[in-house]
C-alpha positions as CSV (number, residue, x, y, z in Angstrom):
1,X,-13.1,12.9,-31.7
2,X,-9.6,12.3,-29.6
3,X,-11.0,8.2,-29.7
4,X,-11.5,8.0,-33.7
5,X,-8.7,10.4,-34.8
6,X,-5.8,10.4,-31.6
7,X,-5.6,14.3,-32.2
8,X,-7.3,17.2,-30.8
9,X,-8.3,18.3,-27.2
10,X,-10.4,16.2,-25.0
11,X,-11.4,16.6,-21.5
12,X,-9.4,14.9,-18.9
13,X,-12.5,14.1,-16.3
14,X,-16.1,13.8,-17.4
15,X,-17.1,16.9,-15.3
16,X,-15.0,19.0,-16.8
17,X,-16.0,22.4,-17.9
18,X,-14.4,23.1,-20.9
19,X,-16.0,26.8,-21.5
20,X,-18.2,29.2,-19.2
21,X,-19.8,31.4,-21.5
22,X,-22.7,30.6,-24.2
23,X,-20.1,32.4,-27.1
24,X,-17.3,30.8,-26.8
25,X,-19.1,26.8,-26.4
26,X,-21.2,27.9,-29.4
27,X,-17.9,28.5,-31.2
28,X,-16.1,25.4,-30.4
29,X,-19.0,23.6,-31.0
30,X,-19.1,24.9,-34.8
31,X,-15.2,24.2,-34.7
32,X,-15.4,20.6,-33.9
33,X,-18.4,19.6,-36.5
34,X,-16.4,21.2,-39.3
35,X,-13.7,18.8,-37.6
36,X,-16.1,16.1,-37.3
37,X,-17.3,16.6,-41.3
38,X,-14.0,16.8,-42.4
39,X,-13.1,13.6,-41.1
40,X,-15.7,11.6,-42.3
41,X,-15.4,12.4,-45.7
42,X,-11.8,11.8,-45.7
43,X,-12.4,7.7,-44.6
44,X,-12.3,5.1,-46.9
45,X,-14.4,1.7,-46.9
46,X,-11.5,0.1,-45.5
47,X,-11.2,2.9,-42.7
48,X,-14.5,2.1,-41.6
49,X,-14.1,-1.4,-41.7
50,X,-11.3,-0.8,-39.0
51,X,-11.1,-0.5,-35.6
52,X,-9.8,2.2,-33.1
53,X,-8.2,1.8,-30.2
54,X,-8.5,4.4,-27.5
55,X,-8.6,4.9,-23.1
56,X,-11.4,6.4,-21.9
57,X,-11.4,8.8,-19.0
58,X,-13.7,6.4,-16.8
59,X,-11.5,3.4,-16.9
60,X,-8.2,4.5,-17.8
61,X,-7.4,1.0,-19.4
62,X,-6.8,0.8,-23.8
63,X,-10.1,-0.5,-25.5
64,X,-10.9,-1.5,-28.7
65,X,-13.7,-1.6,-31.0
66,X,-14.9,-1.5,-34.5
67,X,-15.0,2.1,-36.0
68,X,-18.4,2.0,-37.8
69,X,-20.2,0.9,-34.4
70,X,-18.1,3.1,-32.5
71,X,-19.5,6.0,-35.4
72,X,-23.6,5.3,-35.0
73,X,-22.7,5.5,-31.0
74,X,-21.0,9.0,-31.8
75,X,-24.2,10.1,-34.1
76,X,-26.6,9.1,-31.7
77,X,-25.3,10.0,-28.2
78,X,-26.8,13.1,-28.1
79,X,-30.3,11.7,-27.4
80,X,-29.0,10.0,-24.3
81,X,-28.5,13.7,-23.0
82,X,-31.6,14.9,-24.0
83,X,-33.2,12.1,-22.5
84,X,-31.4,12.7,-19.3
85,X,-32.0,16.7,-19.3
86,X,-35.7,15.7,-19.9
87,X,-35.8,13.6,-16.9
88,X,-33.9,16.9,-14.9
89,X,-36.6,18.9,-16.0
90,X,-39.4,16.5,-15.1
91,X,-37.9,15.9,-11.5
92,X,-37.6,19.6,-10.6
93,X,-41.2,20.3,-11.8
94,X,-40.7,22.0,-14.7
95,X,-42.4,22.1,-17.7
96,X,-39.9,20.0,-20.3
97,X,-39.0,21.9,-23.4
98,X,-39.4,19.7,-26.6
99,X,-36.4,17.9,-26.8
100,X,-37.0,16.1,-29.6
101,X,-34.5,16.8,-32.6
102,X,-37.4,16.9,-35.4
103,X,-39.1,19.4,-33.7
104,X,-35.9,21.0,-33.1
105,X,-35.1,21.3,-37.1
106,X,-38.5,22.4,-37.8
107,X,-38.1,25.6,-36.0
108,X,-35.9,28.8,-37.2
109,X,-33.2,28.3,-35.1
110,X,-32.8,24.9,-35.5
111,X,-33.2,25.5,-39.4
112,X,-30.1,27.9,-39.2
113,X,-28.0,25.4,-37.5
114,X,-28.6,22.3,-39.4
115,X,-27.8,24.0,-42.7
């Protein structure tokens, strides 16, 4: 969110571990999608129209891009992760949990969490 908005906390290397206890991650993570919500409703057509400039922690040299692409990549990130978890899981022998996010929602707790 420190790329679209140029506030909050972000991580200053990408194995950083921001919190070692289930509780407290569970809590931030709550924190930053009201965060997340509130700043999407508050951007106009025009705002999304517009690009953002930001330096990510990889390559410390100033991009930038348009927002709305920048937004779809934010919104669907997550099922790079799970794909790379998956393929984790698959490596050490392990049965795979579903990690699909529709089966996810159709169960109780991912009903409580997607509202």
């Amino acid at each position: 969110m420190r790329r679209f908005t140029g506030t909050g906390d972000a991580p200053n290397r990408l194995d950083a571990v921001l919190h070692g206890d289930l509780a407290p991650l569970a809590e931030a993570r709550r924190a930053e999608d009201e965060r997340i919500i509130a700043w999407v409703e508050s951007l106009s057509e025009e705002d999304l129209q517009g690009t953002i400039t930001y330096t990510p922690v990889s390559n410390p040299t100033p991009v930038s891009q348009k927002l709305s692409p920048a937004m779809a990549h934010l919104f669907n990130h997550q099922t790079h992760h799970r794909g790379q978890c998956h393929m984790i899981l698959t490596a050490l022998g392990r049965p795979s949990l579903s990690l699909d996010l529709a089966f996810f929602q159709r169960t109780p707790e991912g009903r409580k969490h997607a509202g």
